[in-house]
N, CA, C and O atoms as a MOPAC input file, in Angstrom:
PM7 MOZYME 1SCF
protein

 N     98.03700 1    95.05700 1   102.30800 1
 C     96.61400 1    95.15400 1   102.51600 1
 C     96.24200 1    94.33100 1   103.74200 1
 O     96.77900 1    93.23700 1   103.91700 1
 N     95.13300 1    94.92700 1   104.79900 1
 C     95.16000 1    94.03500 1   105.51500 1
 C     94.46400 1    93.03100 1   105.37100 1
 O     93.84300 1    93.15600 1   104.31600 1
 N     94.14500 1    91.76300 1   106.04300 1
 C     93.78500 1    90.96700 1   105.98400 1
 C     92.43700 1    90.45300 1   107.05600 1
 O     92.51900 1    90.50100 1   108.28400 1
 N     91.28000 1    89.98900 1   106.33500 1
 C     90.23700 1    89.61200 1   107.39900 1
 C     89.24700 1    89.19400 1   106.73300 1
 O     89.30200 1    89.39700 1   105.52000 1
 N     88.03800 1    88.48900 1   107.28700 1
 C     87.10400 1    87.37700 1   107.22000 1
 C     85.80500 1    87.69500 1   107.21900 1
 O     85.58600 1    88.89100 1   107.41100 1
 N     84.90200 1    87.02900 1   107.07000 1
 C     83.62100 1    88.06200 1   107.19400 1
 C     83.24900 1    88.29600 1   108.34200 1
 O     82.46100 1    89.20000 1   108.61900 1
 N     84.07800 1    87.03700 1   109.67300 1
 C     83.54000 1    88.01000 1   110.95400 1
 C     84.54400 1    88.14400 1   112.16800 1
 O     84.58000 1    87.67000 1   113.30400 1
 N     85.36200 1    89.01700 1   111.41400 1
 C     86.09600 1    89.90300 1   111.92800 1
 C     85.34000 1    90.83900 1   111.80100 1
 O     84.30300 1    90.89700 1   111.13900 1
 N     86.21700 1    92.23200 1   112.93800 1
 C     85.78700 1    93.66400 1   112.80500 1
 C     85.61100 1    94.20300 1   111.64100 1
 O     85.56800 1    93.25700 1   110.85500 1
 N     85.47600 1    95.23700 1   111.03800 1
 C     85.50000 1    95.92100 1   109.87400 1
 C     86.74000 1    96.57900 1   110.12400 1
 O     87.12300 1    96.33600 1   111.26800 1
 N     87.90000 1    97.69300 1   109.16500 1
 C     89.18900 1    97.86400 1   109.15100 1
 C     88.67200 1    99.54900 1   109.69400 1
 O     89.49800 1   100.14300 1   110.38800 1
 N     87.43000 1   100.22900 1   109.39700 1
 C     87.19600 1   101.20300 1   109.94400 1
 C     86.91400 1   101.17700 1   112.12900 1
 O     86.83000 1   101.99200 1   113.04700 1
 N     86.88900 1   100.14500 1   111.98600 1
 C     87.12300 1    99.93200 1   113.61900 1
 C     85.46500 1    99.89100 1   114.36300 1
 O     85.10300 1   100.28100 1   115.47300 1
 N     84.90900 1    99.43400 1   113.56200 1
 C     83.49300 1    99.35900 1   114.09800 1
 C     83.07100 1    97.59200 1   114.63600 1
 O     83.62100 1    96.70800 1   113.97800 1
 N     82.33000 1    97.24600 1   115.54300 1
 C     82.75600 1    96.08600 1   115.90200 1
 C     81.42600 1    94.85600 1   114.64100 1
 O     80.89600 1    93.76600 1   114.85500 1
 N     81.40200 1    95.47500 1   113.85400 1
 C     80.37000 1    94.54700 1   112.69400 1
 C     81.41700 1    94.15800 1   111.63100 1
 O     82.46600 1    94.68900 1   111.26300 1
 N     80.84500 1    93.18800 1   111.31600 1
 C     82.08400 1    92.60300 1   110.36700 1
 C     81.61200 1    93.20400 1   109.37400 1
 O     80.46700 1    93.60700 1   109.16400 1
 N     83.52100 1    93.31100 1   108.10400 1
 C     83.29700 1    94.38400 1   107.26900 1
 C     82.53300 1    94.32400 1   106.62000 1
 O     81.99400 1    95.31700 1   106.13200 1
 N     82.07800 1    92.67900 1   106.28200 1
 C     80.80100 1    92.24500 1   105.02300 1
 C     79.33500 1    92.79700 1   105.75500 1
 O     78.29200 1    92.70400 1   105.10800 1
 N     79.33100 1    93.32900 1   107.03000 1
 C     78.08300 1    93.80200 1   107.04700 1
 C     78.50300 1    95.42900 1   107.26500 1
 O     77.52200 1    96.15500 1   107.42100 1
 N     79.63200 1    96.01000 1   107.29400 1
 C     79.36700 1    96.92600 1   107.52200 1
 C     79.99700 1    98.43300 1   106.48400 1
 O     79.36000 1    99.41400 1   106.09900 1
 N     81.03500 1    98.18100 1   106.34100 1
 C     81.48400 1    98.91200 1   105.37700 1
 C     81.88300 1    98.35300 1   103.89000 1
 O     82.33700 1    99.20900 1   103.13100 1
 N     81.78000 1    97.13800 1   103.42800 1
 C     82.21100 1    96.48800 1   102.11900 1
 C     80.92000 1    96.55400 1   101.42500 1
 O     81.14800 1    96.32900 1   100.23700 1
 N     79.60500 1    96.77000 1   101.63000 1
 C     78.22000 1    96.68500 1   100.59800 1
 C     78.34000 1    98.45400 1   100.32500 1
 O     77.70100 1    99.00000 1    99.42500 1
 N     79.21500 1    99.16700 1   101.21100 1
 C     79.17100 1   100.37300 1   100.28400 1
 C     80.31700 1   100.90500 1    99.55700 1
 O     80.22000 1   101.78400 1    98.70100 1
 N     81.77500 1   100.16300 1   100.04300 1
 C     82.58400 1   100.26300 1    98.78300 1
 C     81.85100 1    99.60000 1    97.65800 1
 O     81.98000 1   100.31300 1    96.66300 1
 N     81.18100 1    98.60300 1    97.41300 1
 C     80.87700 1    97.75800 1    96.71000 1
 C     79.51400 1    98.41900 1    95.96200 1
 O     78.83500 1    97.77700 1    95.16000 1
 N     79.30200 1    99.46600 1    96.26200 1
 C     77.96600 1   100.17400 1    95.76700 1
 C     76.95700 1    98.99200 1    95.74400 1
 O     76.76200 1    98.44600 1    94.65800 1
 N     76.20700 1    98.48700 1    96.99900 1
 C     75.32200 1    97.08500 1    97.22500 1
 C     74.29200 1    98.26100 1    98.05800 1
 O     73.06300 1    98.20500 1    98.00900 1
 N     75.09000 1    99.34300 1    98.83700 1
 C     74.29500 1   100.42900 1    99.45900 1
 C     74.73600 1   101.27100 1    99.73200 1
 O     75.96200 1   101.15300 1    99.75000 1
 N     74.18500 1   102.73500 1   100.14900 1
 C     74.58800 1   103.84200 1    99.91400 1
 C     74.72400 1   104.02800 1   101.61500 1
 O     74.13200 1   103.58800 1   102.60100 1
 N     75.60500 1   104.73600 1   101.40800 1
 C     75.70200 1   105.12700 1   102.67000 1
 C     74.94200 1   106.28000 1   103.59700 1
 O     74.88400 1   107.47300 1   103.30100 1
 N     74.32000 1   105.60900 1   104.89200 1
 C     73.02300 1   106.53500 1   105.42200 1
 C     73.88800 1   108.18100 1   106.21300 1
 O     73.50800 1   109.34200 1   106.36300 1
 N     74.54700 1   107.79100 1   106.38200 1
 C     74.69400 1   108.74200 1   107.19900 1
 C     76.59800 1   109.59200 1   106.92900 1
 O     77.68800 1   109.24800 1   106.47100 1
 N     76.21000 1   110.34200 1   107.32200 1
 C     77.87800 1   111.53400 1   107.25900 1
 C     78.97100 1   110.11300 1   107.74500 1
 O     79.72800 1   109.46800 1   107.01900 1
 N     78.58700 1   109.89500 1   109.82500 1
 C     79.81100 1   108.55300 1   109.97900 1
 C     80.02800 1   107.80400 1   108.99500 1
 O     81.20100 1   107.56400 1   108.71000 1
 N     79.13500 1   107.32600 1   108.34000 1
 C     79.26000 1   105.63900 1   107.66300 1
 C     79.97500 1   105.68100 1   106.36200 1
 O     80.69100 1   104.79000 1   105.90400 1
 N     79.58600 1   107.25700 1   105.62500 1
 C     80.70800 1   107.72400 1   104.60100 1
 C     82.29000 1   107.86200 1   105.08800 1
 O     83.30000 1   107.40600 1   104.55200 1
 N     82.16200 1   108.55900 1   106.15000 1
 C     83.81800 1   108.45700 1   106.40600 1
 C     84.53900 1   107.27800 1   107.09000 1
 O     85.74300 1   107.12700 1   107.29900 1
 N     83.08400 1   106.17100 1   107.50100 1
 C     84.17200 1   105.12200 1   107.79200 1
 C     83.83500 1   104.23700 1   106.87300 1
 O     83.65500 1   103.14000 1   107.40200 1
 N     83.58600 1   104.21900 1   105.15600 1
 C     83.69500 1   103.74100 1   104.35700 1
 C     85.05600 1   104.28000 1   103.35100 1
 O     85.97300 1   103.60300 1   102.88600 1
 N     84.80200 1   105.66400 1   103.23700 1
 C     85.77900 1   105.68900 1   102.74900 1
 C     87.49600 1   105.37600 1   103.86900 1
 O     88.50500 1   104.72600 1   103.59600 1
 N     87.33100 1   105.73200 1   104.41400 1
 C     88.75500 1   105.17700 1   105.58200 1
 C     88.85200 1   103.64200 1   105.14400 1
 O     89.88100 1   102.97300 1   105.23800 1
 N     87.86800 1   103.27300 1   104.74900 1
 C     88.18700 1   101.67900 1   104.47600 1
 C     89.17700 1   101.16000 1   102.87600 1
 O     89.93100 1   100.21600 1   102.63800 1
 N     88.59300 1   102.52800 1   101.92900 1
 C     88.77300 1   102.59900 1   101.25300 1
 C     90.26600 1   102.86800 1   101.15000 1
 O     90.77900 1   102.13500 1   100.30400 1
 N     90.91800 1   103.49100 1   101.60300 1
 C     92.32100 1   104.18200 1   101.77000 1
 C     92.80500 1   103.02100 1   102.41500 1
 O     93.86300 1   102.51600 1   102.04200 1
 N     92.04400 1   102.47200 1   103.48200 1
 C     93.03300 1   101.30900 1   104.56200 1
 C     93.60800 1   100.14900 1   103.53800 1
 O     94.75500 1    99.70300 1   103.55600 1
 N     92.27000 1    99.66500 1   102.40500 1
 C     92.71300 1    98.63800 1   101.65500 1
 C     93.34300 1    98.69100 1   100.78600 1
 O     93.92700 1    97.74000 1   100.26600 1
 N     93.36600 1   100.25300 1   100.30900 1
 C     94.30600 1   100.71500 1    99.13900 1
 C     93.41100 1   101.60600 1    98.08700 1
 O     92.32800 1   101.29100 1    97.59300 1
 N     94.03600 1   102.59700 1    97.92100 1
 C     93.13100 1   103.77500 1    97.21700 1
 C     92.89500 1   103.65100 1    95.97400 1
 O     91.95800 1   103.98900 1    95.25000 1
 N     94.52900 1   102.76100 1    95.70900 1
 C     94.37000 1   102.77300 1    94.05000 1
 C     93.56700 1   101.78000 1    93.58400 1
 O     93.25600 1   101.91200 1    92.40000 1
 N     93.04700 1   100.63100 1    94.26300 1
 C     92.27000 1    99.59900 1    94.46300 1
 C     90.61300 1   100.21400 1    94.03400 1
 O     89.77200 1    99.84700 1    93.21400 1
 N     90.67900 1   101.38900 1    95.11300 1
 C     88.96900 1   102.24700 1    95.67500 1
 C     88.78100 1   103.32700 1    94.79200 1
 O     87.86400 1   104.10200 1    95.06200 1
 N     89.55500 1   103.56000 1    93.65800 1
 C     89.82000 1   104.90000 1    93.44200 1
 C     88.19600 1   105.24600 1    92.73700 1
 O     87.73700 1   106.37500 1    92.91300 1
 N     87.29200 1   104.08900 1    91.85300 1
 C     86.01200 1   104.43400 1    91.80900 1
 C     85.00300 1   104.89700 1    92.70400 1
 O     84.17400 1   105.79100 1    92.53200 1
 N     85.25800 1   103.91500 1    94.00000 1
 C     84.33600 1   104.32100 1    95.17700 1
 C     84.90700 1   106.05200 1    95.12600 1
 O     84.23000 1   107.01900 1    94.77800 1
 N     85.94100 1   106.05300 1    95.45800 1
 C     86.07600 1   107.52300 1    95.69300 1
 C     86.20400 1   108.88200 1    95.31000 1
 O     86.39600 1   109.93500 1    95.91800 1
 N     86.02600 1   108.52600 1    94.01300 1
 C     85.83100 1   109.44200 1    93.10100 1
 C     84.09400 1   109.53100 1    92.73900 1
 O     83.59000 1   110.47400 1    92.13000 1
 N     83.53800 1   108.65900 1    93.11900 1
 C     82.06500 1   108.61800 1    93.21000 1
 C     81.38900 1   109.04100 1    94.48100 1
 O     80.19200 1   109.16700 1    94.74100 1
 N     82.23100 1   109.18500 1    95.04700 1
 C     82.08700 1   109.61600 1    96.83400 1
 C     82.33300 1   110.68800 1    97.17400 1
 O     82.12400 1   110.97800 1    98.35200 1
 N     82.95000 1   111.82500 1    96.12200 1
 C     83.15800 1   113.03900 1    96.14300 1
 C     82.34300 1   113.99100 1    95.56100 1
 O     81.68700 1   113.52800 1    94.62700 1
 N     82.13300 1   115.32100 1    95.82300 1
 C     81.14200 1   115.94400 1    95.34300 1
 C     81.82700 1   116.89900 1    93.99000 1
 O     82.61300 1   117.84400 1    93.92800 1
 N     81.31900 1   116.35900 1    93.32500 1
 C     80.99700 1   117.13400 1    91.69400 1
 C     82.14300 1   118.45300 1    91.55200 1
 O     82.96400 1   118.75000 1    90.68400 1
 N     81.75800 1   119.04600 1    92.82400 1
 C     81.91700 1   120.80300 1    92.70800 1
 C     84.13300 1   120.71600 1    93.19600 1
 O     85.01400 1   121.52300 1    92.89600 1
 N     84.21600 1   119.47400 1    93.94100 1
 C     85.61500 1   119.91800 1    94.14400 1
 C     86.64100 1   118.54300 1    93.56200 1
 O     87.86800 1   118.61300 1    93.49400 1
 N     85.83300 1   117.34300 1    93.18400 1
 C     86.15000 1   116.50900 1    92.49100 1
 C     87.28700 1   117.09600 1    91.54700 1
 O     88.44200 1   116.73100 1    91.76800 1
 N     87.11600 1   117.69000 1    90.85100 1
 C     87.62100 1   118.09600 1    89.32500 1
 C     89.35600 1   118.26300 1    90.53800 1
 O     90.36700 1   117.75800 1    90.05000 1
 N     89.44100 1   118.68100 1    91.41100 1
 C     90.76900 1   119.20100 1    91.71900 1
 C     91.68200 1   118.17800 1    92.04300 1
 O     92.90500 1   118.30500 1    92.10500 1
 N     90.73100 1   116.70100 1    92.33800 1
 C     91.49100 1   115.54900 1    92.71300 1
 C     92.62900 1   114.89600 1    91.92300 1
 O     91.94800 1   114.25900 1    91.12000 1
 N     93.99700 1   114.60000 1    91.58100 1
 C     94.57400 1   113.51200 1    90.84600 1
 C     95.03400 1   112.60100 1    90.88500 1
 O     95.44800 1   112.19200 1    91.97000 1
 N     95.16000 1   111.97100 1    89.91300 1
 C     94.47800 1   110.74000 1    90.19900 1
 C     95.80100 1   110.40500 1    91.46000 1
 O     95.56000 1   110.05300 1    92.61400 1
 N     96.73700 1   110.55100 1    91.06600 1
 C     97.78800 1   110.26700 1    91.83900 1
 C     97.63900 1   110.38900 1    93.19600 1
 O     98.17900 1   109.52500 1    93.88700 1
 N     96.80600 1   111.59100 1    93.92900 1
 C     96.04100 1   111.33300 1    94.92100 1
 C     95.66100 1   109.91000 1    95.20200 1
 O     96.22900 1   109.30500 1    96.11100 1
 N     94.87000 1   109.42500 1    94.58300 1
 C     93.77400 1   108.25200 1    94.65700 1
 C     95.25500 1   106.94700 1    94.28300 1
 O     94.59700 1   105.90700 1    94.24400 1
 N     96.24500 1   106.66200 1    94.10700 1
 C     96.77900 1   105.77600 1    93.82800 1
 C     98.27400 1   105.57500 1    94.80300 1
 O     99.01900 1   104.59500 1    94.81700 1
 N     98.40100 1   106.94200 1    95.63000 1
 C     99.47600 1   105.94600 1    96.68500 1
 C     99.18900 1   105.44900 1    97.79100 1
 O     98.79200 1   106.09200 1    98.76300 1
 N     99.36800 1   104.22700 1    97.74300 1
 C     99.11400 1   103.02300 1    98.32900 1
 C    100.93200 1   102.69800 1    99.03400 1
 O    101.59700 1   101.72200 1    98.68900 1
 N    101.31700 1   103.54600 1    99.82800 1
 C    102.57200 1   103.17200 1   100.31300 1
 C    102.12400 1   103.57000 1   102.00800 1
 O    102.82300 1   103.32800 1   102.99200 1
 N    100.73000 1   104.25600 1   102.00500 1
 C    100.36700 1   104.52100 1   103.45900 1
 C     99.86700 1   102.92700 1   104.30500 1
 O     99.25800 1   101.89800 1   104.01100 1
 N    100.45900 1   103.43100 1   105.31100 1
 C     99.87500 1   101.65200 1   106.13800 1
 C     98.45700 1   102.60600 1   107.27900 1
 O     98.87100 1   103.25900 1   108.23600 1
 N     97.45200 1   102.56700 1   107.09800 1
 C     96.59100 1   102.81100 1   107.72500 1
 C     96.15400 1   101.75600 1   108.96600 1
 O     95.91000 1   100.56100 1   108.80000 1
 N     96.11100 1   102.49500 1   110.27500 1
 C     96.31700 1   101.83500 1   111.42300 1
 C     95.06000 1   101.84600 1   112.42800 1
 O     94.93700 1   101.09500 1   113.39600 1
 N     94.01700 1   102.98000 1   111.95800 1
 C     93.01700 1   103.48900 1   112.68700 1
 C     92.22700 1   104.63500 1   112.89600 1
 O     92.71500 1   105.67100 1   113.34900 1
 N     91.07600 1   104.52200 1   112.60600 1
 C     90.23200 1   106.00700 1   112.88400 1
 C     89.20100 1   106.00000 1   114.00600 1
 O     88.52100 1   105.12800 1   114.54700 1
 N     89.41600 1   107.83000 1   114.19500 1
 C     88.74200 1   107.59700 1   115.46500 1
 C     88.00800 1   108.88900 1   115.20600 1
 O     88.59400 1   109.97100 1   115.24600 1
 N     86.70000 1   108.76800 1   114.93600 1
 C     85.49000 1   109.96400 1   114.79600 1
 C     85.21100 1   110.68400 1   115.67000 1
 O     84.27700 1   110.13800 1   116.25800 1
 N     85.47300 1   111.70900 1   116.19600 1
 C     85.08600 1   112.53900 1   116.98100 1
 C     84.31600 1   113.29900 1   117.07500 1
 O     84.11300 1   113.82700 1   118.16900 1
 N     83.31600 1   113.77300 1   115.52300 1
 C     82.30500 1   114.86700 1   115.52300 1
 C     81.75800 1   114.22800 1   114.21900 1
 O     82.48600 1   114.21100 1   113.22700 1
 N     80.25300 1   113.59400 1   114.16800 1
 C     79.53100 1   113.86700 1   113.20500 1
 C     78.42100 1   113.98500 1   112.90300 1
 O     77.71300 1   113.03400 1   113.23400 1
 N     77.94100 1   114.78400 1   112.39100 1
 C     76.27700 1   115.28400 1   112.60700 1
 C     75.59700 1   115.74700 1   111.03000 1
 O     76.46100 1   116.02300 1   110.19800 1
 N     74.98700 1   115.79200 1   110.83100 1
 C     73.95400 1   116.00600 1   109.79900 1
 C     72.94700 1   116.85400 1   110.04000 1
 O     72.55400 1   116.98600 1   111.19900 1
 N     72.47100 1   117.43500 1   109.19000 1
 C     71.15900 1   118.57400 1   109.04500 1
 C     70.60700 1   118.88200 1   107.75000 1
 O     71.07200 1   119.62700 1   106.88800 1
 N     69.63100 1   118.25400 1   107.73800 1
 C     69.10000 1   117.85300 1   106.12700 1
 C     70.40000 1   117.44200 1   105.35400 1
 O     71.34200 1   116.74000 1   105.72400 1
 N     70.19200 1   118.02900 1   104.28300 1
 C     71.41500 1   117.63900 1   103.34000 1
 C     72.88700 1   117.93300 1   103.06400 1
 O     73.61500 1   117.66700 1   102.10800 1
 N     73.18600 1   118.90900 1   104.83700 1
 C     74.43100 1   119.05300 1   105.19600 1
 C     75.09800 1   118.61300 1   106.69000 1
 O     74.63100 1   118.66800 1   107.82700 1
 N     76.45900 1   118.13400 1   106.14500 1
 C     76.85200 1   117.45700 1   106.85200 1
 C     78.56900 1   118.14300 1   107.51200 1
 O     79.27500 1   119.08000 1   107.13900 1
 N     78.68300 1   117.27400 1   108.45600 1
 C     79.91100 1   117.33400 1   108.51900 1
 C     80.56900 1   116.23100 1   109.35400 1
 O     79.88600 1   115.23100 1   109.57000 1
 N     81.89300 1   116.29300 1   109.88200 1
 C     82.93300 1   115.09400 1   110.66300 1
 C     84.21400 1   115.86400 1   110.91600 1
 O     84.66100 1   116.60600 1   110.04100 1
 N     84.84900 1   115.70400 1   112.14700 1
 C     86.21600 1   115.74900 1   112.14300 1
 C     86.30600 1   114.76200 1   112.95600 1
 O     85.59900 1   114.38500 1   113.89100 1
 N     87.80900 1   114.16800 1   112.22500 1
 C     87.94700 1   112.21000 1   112.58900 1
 C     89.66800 1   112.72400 1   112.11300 1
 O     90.20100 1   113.46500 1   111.28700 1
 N     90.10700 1   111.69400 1   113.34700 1
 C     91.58000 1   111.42000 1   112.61400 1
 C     91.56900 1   110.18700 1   112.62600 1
 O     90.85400 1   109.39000 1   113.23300 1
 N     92.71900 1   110.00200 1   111.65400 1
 C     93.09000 1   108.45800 1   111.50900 1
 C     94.67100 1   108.61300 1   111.32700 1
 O     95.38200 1   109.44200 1   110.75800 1
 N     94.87600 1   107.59500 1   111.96900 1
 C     96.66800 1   106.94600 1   111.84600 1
 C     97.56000 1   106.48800 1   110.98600 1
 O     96.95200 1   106.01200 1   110.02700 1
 N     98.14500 1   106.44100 1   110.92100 1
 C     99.27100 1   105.64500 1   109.85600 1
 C    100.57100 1   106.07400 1   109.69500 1
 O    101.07800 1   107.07400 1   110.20500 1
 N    101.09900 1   105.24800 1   108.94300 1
 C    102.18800 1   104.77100 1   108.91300 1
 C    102.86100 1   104.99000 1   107.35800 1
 O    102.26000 1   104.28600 1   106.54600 1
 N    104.14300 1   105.92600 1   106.64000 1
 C    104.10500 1   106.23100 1   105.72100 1
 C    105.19600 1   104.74100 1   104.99900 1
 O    106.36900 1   104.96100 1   104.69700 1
 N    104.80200 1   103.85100 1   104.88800 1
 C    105.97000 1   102.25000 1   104.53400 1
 C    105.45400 1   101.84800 1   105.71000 1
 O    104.56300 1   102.27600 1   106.44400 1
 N    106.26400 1   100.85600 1   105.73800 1
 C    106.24000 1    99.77600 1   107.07000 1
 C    106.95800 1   100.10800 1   108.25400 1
 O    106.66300 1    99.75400 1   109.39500 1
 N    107.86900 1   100.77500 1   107.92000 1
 C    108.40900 1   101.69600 1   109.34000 1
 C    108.89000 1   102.43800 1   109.29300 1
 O    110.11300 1   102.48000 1   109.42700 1
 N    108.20500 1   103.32200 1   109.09300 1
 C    108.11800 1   105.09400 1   109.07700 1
 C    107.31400 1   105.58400 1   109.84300 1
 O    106.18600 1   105.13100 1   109.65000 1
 N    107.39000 1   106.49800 1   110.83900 1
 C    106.64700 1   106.73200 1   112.49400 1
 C    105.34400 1   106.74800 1   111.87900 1
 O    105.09800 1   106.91000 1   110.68400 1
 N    104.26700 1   106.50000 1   113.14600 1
 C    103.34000 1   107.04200 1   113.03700 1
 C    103.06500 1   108.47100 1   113.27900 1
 O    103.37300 1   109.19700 1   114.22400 1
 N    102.48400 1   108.66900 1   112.31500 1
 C    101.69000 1   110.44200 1   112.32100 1
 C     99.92400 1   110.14700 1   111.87600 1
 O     99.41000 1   109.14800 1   111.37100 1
 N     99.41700 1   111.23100 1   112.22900 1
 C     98.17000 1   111.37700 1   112.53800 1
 C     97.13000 1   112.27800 1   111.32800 1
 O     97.18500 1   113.49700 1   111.49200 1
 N     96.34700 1   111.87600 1   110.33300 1
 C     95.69400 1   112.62600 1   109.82800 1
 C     94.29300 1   113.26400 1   110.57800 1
 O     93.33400 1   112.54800 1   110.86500 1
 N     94.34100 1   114.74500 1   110.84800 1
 C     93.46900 1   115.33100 1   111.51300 1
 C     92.50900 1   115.92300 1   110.79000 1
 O     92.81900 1   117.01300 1   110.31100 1
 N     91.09700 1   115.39000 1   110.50600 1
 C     90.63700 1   116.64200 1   109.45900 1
 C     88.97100 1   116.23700 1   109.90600 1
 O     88.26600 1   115.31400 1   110.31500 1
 N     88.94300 1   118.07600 1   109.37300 1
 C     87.59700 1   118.63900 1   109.62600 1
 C     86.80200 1   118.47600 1   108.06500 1
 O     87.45800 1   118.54300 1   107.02600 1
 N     85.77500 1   118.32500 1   108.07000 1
 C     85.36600 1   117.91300 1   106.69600 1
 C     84.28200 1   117.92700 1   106.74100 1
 O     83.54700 1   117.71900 1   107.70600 1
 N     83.86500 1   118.35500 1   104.94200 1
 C     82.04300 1   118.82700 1   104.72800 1
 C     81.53900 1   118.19300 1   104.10200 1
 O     82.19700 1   117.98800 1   103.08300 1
 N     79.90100 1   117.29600 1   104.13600 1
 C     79.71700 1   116.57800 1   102.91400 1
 C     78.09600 1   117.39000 1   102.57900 1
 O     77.74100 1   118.36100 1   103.24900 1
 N     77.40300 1   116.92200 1   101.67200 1
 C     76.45700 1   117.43800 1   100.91300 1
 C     75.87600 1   115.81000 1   100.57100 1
 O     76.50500 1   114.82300 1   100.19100 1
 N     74.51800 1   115.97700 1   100.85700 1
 C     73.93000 1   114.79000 1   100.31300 1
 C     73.40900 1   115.38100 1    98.91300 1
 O     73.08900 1   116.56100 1    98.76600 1
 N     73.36900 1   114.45400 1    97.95400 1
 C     72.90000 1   114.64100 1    97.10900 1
 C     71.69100 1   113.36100 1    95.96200 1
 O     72.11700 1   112.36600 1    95.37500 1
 N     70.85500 1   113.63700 1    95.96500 1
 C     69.63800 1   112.50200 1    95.33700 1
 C     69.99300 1   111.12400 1    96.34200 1
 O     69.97500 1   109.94700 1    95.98300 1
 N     70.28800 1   111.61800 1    97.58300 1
 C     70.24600 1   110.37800 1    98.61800 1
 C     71.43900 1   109.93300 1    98.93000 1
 O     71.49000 1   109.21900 1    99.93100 1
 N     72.47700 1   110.16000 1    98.32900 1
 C     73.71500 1   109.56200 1    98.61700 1
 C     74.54400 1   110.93800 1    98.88100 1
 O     74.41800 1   111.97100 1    98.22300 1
 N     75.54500 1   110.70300 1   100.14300 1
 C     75.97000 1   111.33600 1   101.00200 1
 C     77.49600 1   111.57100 1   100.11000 1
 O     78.10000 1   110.51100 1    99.94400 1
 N     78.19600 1   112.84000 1    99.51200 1
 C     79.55000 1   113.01300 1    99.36100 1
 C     80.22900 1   114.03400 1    99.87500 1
 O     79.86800 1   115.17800 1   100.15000 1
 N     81.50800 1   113.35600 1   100.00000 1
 C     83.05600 1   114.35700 1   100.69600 1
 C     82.88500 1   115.60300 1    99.97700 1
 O     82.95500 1   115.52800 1    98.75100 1
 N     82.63500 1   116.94700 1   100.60300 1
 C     82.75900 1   118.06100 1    99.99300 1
 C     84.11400 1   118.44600 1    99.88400 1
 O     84.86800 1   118.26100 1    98.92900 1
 N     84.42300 1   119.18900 1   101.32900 1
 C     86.08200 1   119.13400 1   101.24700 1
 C     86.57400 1   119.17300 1   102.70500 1
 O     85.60300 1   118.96300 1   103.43200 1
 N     87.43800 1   119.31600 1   103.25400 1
 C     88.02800 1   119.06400 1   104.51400 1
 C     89.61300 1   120.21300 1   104.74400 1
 O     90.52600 1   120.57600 1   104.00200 1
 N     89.34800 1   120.37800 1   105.75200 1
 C     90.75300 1   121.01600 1   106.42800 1
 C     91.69400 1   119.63900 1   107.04700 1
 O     91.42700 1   118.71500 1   107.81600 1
 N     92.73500 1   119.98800 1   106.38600 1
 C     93.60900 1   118.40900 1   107.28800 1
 C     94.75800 1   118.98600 1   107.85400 1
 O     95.34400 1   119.88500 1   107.25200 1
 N     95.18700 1   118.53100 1   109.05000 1
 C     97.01700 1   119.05400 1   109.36300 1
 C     97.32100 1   117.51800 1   110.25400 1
 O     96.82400 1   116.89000 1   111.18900 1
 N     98.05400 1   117.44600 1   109.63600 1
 C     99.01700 1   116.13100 1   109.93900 1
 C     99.48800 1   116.35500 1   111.25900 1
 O     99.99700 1   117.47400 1   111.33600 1
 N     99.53000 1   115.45800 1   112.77900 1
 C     99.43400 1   115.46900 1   113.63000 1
 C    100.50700 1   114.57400 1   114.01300 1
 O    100.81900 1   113.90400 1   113.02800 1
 N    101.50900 1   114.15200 1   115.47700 1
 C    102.11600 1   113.34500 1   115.73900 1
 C    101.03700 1   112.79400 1   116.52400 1
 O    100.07800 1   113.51100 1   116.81200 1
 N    101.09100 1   111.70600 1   116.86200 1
 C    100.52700 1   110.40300 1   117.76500 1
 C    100.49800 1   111.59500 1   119.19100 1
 O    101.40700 1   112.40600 1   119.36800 1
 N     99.30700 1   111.48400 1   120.07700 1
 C     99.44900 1   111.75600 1   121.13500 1
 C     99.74500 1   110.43400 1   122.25200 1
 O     99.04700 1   109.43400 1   122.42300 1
 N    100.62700 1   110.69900 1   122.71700 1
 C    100.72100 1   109.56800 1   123.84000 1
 C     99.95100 1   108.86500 1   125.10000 1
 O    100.48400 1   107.93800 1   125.71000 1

């Protein structure tokens, strides 16, 4: 797990420390405003360990595709998460979307490869969830 302070960066790579920026919404203290701030909460969630987050993220998913998740999904924690980088996210009323990859590492030294994914969320009574996403695993571009 990595390790950091309250003012360090946040592990989603935003330059606010995590206690102000992504830990009050793993922590359900606040909901997350916007499509970005969900996916760089949950990325935080996975970075520190899923099986750790697995409430945030099962509460962070929407109703309709939830049911397909297991749990085993939500509990390997052998990924070393290295970095995300958002490239598209926008909102329109209560639909959303993002495609963001993030990095990692499958153990401690096992190459890096690249999670690439396009992804839908749905706000719902104010709080923003992961609908579902297209992903294809990517090598590192150089």
């Amino acid at each position: 797990m990595p390790a950091t302070t309250d003012t360090k960066r946040c592990y989603c790579g935003n330059d606010k420390p995590f206690a102000q920026c992504c830990e009050p919404i793993l922590t359900f203290k606040e909901k997350p405003k916007t499509v970005r701030h969900l996916v760089r909460a949950r990325y935080c969630a996975y970075a520190l360990g899923a099986g750790n987050h697995r409430e945030f993220l099962m509460r962070t998913w929407h109703p309709a595709t939830a049911r397909n998740v297991r749990v085993t999904d939500l509990t390997n924690d052998n990924l070393q998460w290295q970095g995300l980088e958002i490239l598209l996210a926008e909102q329109r009323g209560d639909q959303g979307r993002a495609e963001f990859k993030a990095t990692f590492r499958a153990g401690a030294d096992g190459p890096l490869r690249v999670h690439h994914e396009r992804a839908l969320f749905h706000r719902i009574q104010g709080l923003w969830l992961y609908l579902e996403g297209q992903v294809r695993e990517e090598e590192p571009s150089a």
